[in-house]
N, C-alpha and C positions, 0 to 999 in steps of 0.2 A: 572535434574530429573533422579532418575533411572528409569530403567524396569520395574520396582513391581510397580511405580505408573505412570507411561506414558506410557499406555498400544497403540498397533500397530495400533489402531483405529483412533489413536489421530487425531485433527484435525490441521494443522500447517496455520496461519493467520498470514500476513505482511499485514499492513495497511501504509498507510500516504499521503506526499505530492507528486505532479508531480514533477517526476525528480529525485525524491530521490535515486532511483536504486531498485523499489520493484520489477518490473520485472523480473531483471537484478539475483536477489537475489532468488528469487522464482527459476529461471532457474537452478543456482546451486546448491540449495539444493533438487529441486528433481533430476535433477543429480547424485550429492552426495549420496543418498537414493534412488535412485530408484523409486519416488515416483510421483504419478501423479498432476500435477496441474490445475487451471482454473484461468486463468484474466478474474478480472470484467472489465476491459474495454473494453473485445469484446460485453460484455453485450452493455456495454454503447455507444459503437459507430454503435449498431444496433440502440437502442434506439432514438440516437439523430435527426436522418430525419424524427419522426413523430412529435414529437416536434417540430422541424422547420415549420410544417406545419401548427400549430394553430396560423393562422390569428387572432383570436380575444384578442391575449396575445401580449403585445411588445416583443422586444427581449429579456429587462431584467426580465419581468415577466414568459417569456417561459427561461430562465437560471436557474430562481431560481425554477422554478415547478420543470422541468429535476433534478435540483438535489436532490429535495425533495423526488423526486420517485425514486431515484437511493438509495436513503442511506437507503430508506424503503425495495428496492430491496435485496441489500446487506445483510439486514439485516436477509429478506427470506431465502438469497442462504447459509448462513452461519447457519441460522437451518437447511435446508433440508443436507445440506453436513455432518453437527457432525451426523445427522441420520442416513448414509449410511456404518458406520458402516466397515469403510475401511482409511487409511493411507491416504491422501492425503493435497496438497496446495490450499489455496484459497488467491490471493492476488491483492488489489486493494485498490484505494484513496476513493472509497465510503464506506469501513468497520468502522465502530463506536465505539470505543476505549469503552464507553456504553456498545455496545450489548457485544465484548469480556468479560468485567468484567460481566457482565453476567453470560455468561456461565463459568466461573471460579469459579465464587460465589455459581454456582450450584452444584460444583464437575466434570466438565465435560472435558472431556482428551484433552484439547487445549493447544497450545503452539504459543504465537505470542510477533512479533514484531511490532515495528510502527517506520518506517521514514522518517527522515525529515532533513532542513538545516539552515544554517545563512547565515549570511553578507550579499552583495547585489546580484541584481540579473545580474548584471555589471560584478561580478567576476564567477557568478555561469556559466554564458554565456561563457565566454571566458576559464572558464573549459571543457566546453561541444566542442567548437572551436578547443581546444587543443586535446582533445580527452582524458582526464586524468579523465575523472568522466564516469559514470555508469549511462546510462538509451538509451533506446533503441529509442527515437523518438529524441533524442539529435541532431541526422546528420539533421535530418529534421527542425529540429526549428533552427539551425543554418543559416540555407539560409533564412531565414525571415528579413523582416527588425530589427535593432539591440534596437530601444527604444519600441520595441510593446515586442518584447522577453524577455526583460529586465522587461519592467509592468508584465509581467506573471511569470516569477522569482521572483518579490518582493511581487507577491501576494501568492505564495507558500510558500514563505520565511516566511510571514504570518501567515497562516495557519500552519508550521510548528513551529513557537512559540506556537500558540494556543493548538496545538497537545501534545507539550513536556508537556503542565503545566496539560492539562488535565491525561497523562499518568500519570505523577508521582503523581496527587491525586487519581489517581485509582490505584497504584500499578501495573501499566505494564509497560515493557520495551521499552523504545522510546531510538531510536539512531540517532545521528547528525550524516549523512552520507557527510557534507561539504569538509569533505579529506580523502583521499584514505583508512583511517586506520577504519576510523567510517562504512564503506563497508564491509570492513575485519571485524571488529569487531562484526559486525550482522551475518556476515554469522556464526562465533564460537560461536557466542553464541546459535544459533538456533541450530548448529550441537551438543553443549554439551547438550543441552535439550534435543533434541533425538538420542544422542547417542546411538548405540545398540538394537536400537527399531526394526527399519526395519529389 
């Protein structure tokens, strides 16, 4: 986008899978820019101890409420921020590829991504081991037992097919970040979006 239409206001949105490097991504483009950001997962890892606490739900009933509330949340944080009327990142796995086309559909100065990965979660693990992939809670799920880490990679893995088919029928940019390049290649493309902006 040039200048004349991606005015400094903009609002810059990475969504998708755990793992995928949205954080990671987030970090360097406000870097890059100058530019402030927010993780919805500090949101969400307030959020999750009250949750835990409703006894009257199982655990898979209090999972799927928590995320119910999370994507309705996201959804808030991502109005009230295009509101504020200032440059900034907002980037997290509860954003709705949805609410983006939204406000695109409205004319509104956004510029996002959405990531995600393949193969299994076997190999995605033993990237994260290696240390050749992008996400910041990587060292940590590493020390975990390797077939529970592995279920949670293939449920990502997942979700990030889900993710690509919905982007490309909504015309947003979803990137397979499964090798080093699909990284790189998100971070250029965000910085040609707003090139010059800042």
């Amino acid at each position: 986008m040039t200048r004349e239409c991606f005015p400094s206001n903009a609002l810059i949105v990475i969504g998708g899978a755990s793992g995928a490097g949205k954080s990671n991504l987030a970090r360097r483009v406000a870097k890059e820019f100058d530019v402030p950001q927010y993780e919805l997962d500090r949101m969400f890892n307030r959020m999750k101890k009250p949750f835990e606490k409703m006894e009257t739900l199982n655990a898979d009933q209090r999972k799927t409420h928590r995320n119910d509330v999370m994507t309705e949340l996201a959804g808030e944080v991502l109005h009230c921020f295009a509101n504020l009327n200032t440059m900034m990142i907002l980037e997290g796995g509860w954003i709705s590829p949805l609410e983006v086309k939204g406000f695109t559909d409205q004319g509104r100065s956004l510029v996002s991504v959405f990531l995600g990965y393949c193969g299994s979660g076997k190999k995605r693990l033993e990237g994260f081991q290696k240390g050749n992939l992008h996400w910041s809670a990587g060292k940590a799920l590493s020390e975990h037992e390797r077939t529970r880490v592995e279920r949670f990679f293939d449920k990502q893995i997942t979700k990030s097919m889900a993710l690509g088919e919905t982007c490309r029928e909504l015309g947003l940019k979803f990137v397979d970040t499964t090798e080093e390049s699909g990284f790189e290649g998100a971070f250029q493309y965000l910085k040609s979006e707003i090139k010059d902006v800042s």
